[in-house]
N, C-alpha and C positions, 0 to 999 in steps of 0.2 A: 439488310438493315446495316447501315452505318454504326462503328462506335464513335461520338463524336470529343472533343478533350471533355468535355463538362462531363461525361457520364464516367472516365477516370478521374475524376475531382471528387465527384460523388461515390464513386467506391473508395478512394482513398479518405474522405471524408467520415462514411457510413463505419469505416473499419478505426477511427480515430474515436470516432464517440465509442466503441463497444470497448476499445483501450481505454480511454478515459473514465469507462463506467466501470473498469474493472478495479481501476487502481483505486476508485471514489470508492469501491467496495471496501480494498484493503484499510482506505485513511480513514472511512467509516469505521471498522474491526478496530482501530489502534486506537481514535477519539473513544470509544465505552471503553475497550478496559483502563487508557489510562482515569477516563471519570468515575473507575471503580469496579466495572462492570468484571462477571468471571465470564470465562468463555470455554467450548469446550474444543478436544484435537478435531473434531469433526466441522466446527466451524471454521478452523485456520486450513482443514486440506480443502473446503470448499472453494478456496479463496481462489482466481485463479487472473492471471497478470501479463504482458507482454510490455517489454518496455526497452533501451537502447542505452549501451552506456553506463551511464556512473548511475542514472534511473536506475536501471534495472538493477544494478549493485543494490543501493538504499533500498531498492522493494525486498530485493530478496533478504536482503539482512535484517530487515523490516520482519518478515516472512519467517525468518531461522527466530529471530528473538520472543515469536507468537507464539510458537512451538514450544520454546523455551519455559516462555512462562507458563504455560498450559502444565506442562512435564515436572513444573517444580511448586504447581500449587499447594501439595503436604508442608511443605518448605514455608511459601508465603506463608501459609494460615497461622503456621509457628511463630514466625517471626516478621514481626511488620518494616521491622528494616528492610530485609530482601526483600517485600513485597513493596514498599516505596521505590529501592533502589531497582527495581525491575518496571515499572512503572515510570520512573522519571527515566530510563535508558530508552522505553519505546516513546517517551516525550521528543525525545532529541530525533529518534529516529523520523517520527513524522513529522519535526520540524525539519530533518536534510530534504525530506518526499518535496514538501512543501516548496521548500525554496528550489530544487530542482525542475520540479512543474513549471514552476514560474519561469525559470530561463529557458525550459523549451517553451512555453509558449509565446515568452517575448520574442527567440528568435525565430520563430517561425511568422512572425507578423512582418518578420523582416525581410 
């Protein structure tokens, strides 16, 4: 049996959705808590991600800053400043994911 190019399109493809559904997990995990939701450590080490780059930077820092906030919930419940300003910090963060996705996938159109 031949392997022919489409069926490496197709693996390289099949392995782009499973990245892509990993990181829609992570941007999933950051959209609830920043709308309020709490989360627990056991939710952020499920998380799990491959990505290339300044991506992979903003995930993982993405990734460090979940952990964080998880770690400093005694913290938030005290005080709603830190819980805003840990909140609006994972805003920005999934606003770089965001804009980052977008440039790999415009240039990969290219």
């Amino acid at each position: 049996m031949a392997i022919v190019p489409s069926a490496f399109w197709s693996i390289g493809y099949l392995a782009g959705l499973v990245t892509m559904n990993d990181i829609k997990e992570l941007v999933g995990t950051l959209m609830r808590v920043i709308d309020g939701a709490e989360i627990s450590e056991d939710d952020v080490c499920n998380l799990d991600f491959e990505a290339d780059g300044e991506l992979m930077i903003a995930l993982n820092a993405a990734y460090i800053q979940l952990l964080e906030f998880v770690h400093d919930r005694d913290l938030r419940l005290a005080d709603r400043n830190v819980d805003a300003g840990e909140r609006k910090a994972l805003q920005e963060s999934l606003n770089k994911i965001v804009e980052l996705c977008g440039c790999a996938r415009r240039s990969a159109l290219i």
